[in-house]
C-alpha positions in Angstrom: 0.0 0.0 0.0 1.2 3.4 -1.0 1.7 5.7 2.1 -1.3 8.7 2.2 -0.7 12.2 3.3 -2.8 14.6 5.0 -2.7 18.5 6.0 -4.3 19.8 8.4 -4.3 23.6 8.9 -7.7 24.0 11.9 -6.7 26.9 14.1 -6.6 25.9 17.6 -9.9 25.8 19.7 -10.8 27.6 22.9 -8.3 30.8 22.0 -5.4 29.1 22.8 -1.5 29.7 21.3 -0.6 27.8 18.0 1.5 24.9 18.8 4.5 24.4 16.6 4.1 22.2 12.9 4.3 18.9 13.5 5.3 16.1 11.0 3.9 12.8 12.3 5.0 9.6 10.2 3.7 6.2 11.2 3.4 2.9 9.7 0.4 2.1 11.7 -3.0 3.6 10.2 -6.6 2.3 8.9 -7.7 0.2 7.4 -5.2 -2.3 9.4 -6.8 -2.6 13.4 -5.1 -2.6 16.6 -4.1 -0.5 19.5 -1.1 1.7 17.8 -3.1 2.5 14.5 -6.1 4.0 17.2 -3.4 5.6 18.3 -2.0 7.5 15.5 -5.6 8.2 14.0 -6.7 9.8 17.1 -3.5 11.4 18.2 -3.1 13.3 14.9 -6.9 14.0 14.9 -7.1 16.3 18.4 -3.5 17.6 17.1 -4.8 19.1 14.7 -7.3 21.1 16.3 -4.3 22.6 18.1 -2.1 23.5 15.5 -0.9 22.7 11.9 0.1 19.1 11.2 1.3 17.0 8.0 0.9 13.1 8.3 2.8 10.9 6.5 1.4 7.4 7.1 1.6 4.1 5.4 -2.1 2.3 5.0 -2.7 -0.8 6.1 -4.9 -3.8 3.7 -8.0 -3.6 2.8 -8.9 -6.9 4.8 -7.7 -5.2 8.0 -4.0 -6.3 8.1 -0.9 -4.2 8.7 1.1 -3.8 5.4 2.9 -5.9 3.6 6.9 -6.5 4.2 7.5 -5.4 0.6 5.2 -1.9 1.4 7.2 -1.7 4.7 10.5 -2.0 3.0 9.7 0.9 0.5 8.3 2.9 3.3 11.2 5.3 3.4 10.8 5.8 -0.5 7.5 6.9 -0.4 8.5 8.8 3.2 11.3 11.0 1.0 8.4 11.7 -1.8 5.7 12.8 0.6 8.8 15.2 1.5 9.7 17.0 -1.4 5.7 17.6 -1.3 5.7 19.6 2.0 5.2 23.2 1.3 6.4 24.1 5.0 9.2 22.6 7.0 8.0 21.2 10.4 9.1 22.6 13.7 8.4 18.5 15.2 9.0 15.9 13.5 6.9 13.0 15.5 7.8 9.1 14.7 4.5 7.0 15.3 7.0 4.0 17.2 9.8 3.4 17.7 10.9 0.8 15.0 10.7 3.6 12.6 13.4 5.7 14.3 15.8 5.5 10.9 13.3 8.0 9.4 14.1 10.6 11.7 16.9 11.3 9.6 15.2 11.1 6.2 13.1 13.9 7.8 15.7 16.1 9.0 17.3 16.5 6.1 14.8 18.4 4.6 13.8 20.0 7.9 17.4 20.1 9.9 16.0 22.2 13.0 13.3 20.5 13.9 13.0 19.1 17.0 12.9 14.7 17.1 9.8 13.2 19.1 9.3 9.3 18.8 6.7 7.5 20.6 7.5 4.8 22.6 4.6 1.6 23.1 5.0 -1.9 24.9 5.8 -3.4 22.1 8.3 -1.4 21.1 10.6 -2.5 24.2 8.9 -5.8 24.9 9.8 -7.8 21.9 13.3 -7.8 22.7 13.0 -9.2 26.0 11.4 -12.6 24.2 14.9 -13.7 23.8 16.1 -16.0 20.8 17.1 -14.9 17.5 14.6 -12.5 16.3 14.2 -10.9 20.0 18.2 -10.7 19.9 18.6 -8.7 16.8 15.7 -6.3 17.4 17.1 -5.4 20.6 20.4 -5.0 19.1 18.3 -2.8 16.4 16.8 -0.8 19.7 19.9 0.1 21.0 21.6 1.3 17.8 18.6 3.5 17.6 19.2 4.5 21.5 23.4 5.7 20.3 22.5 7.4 17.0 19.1 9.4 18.7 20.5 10.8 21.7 18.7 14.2 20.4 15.2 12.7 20.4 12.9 12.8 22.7 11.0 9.7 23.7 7.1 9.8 25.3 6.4 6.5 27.1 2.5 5.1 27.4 3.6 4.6 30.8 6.1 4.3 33.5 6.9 0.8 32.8 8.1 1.4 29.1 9.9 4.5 30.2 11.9 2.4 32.8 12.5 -0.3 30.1 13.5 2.2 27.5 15.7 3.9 29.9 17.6 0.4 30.4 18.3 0.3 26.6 19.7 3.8 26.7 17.0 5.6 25.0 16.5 9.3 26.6 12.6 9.0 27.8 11.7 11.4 30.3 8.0 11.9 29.0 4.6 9.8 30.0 1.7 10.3 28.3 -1.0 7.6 29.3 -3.5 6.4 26.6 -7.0 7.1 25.9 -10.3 5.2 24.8 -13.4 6.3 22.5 -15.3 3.0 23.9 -18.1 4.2 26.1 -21.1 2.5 26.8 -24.5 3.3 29.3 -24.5 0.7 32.2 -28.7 -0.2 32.5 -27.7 -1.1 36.2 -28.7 -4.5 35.3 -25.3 -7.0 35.6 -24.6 -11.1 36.1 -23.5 -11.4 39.3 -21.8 -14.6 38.7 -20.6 -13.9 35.8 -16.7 -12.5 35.5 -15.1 -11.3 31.8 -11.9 -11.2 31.0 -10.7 -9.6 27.3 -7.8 -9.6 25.6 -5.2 -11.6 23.8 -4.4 -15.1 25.3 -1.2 -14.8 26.0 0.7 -15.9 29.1 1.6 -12.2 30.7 -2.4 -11.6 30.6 -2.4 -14.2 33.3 -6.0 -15.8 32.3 -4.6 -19.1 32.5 -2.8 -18.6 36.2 -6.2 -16.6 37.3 -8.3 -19.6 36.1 -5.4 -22.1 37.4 -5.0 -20.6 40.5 -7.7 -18.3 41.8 -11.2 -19.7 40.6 -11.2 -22.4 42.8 -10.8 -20.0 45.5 -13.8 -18.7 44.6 -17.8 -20.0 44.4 -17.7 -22.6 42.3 -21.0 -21.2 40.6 -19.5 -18.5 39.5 -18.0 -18.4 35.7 -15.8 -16.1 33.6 -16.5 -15.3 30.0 -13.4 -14.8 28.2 -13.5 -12.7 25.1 -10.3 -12.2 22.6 -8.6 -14.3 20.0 -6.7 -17.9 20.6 -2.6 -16.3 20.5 -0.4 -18.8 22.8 -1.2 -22.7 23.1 -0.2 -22.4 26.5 -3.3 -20.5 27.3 -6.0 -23.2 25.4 -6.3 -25.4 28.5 -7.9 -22.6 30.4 -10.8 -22.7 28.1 -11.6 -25.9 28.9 -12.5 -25.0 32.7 -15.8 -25.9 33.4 -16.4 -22.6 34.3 -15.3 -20.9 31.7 -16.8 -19.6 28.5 -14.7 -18.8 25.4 -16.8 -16.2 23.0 -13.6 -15.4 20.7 -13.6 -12.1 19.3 -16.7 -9.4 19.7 -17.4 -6.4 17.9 -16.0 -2.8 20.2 -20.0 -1.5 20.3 -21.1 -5.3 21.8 -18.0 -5.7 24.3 -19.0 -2.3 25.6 -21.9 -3.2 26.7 -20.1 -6.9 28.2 -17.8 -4.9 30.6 -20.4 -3.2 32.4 -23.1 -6.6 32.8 -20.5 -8.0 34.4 -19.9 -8.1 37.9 -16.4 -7.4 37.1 -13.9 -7.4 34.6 -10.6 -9.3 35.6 -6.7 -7.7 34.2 -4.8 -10.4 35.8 -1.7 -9.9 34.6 1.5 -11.5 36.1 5.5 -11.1 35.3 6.5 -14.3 32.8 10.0 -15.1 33.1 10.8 -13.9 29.7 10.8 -10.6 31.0 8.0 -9.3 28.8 5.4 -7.0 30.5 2.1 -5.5 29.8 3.1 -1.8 28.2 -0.5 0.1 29.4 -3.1 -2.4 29.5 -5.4 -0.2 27.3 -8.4 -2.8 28.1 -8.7 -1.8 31.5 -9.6 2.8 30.8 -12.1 0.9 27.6 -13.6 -1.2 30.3 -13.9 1.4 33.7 -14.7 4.1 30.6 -17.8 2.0 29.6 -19.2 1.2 32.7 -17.4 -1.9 34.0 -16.0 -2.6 37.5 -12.3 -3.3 37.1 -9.7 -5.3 38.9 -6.4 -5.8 37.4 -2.9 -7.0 38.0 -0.3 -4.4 39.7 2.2 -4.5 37.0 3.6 -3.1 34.1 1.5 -0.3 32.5 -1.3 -1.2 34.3 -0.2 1.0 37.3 -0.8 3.6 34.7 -4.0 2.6 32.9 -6.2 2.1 36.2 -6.0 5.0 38.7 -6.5 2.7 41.8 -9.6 2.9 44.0 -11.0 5.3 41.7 -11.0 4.0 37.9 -10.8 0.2 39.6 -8.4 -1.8 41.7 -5.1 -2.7 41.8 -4.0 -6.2 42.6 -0.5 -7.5 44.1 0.7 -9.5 40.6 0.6 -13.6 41.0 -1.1 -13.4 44.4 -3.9 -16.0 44.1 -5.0 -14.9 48.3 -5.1 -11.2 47.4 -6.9 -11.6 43.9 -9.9 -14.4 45.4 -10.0 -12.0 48.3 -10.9 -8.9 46.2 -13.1 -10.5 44.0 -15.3 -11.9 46.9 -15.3 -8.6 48.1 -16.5 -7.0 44.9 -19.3 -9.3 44.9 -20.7 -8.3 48.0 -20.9 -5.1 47.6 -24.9 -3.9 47.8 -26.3 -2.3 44.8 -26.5 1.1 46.4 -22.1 1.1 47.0 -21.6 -0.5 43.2 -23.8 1.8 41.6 -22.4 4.5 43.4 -18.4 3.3 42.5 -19.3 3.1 38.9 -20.3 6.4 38.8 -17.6 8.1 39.8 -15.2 5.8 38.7 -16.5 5.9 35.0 -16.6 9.8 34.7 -13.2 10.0 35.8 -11.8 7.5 33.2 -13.8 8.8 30.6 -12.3 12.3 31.7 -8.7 11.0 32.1 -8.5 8.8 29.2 -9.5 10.6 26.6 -7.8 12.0 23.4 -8.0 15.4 24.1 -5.7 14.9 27.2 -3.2 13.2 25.0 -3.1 15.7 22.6 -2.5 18.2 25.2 0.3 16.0 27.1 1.9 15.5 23.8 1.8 18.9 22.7 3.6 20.4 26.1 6.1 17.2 25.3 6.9 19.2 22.6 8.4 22.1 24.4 
């Protein structure tokens, strides 16, 4: 796919100062889903209601897949033409991840004092730590990019990928948490025996240890709906518990309306020995944001993405005690205290995590 590029010259709402040209170039954008093309769709959407922006970006297929390795490959070709295009230099040039740092210096050379922003996601720092071949050389890759961008500045979704990136020698002294558009209008009505978890199976989402090693600390009528795509075999025996229902995949608009009829939704993540870790946990702002009581794992980017005893609750990581104790809690709460905790807890997330606080966070990272 060829890469598209939009201008965007809307004066800044609310009276405010213009913030400097920005020049965001990404390889993750529509029509390919997931967390990082949201990201770069909606980032460059609120920043451009604060000041001018160019967007270099590189489509994903039409069936919802990121681009090919040949498009990828030619990326920086069709990167250098979408730059002698630019009628104005940028003040910021902003890198969508971090895999794409190389480009910086495509972009400097036709803008040489702008100022180097590159965004920094779990994945970005997380692959390495997988170990092998393919882990090996993209950490290597990582840390070449850490000695020849010492003049960048890196914003981490969270305090976990800023202390990971800061082990790799990148320069990261920005957070800016993520946001969520999923909302959804909680009835009142929920299942209260019925627990969801969503997401990815994969070991560090710590379904298979919370179904191994917590449910049968709990009632034993009592089940947990699991919804997300089949990722690591490891994870496939959990969805043979008797207790457990596997839906697969679910359209945004239906899982909505899943995290708030349930009596709560579980992010029981843990710390694998391979040293990955969750980079934000985006999963628990869509669920608090849409009406759903959270609980999830103290670790990683999760310490970011749920603002504890407000947005939901933060559990000690791998402690089955702590987890069954908090769940049983939650479930005995009277209608009056739950109804009363998802209020509040759902304004404020849908307050916190939202776009336009991004933008804003982003935009002083700037400076």
């Amino acid at each position: 796919m060829m890469a598209s590029t939009h201008h965007y010259e809307a004066a800044a709402e609310n009276g405010e100062a213009m913030a400097p040209r920005v020049l965001f170039i990404t390889r993750k954008w529509g029509p390919a889903v997931g967390g990082m093309e949201t990201y770069c769709e909606r980032l460059t959407e609120e920043l451009a209601k604060l000041g001018p922006i160019d967007v270099i970006a590189l489509k994903g297929q039409s069936d919802g897949q990121p681009p090919s390795v040949l498009s990828l490959l030619l990326f920086p070709l069709t990167v250098l033409a979408a730059l002698f295009r630019l009628k104005t230099p940028p003040a910021i040039v902003h890198l969508g991840d971090m895999a794409v740092w190389p480009l910086a210096f495509i972009a400097l050379a036709f803008a040489p004092k702008a100022k180097v922003i590159i965004s920094a996601h779990g994945t970005d720092v997380a692959y390495g730590a997988r170990g092998g071949i393919k882990g090996g050389l993209y950490q290597l890759y990582m840390k070449l990019g850490a000695a020849f961008s010492k003049n960048a500045k890196v914003i981490a979704n969270s305090r976990a990928t800023k202390a990971r990136l800061n082990q790799i020698g990148w320069n990261c002294d920005a957070i800016v948490p993520l946001a969520t558009d999923l909302l959804a209008q909680p009835d009142g009505d929920f299942n209260s025996k019925q627990l969801l978890f969503a997401g990815r199976l994969v070991k560090r989402k710590g379904l298979g240890w919370f179904v191994n090693e917590v449910l049968s600390l709990l009632p034993n009528d009592l089940r947990v709906s699991v919804v997300g795509t089949k990722w690591d075999e490891s994870e496939d025996a959990a969805l043979e518990h008797p207790q457990v229902d596997f839906l697969g995949s679910m359209p945004q608009a239906e899982l909505a309306q899943q995290f708030s009829k349930a009596a709560c939704v579980i992010v029981p993540n843990i710390d694998p020995e391979n040293g990955e870790y969750e980079g934000f946990g985006l999963v628990a702002c869509e669920a608090a944001s849409a009406g759903g009581l959270v609980l999830a794992g103290k670790t990683g980017g999760l310490t970011d993405a749920v603002q504890d005893g407000q947005t939901g609750f933060l559990i000690e990581a791998g402690n089955a005690q702590k987890w069954a104790a908090k769940v049983a809690q939650v479930l005995s709460q009277s209608p009056e205290e739950r109804a009363e905790f998802l209020t509040t807890s759902q304004s404020l997330a849908q307050e916190y995590y939202s776009w336009n606080r991004v933008a804003k966070q982003t935009s002083q990272a700037y400076s």
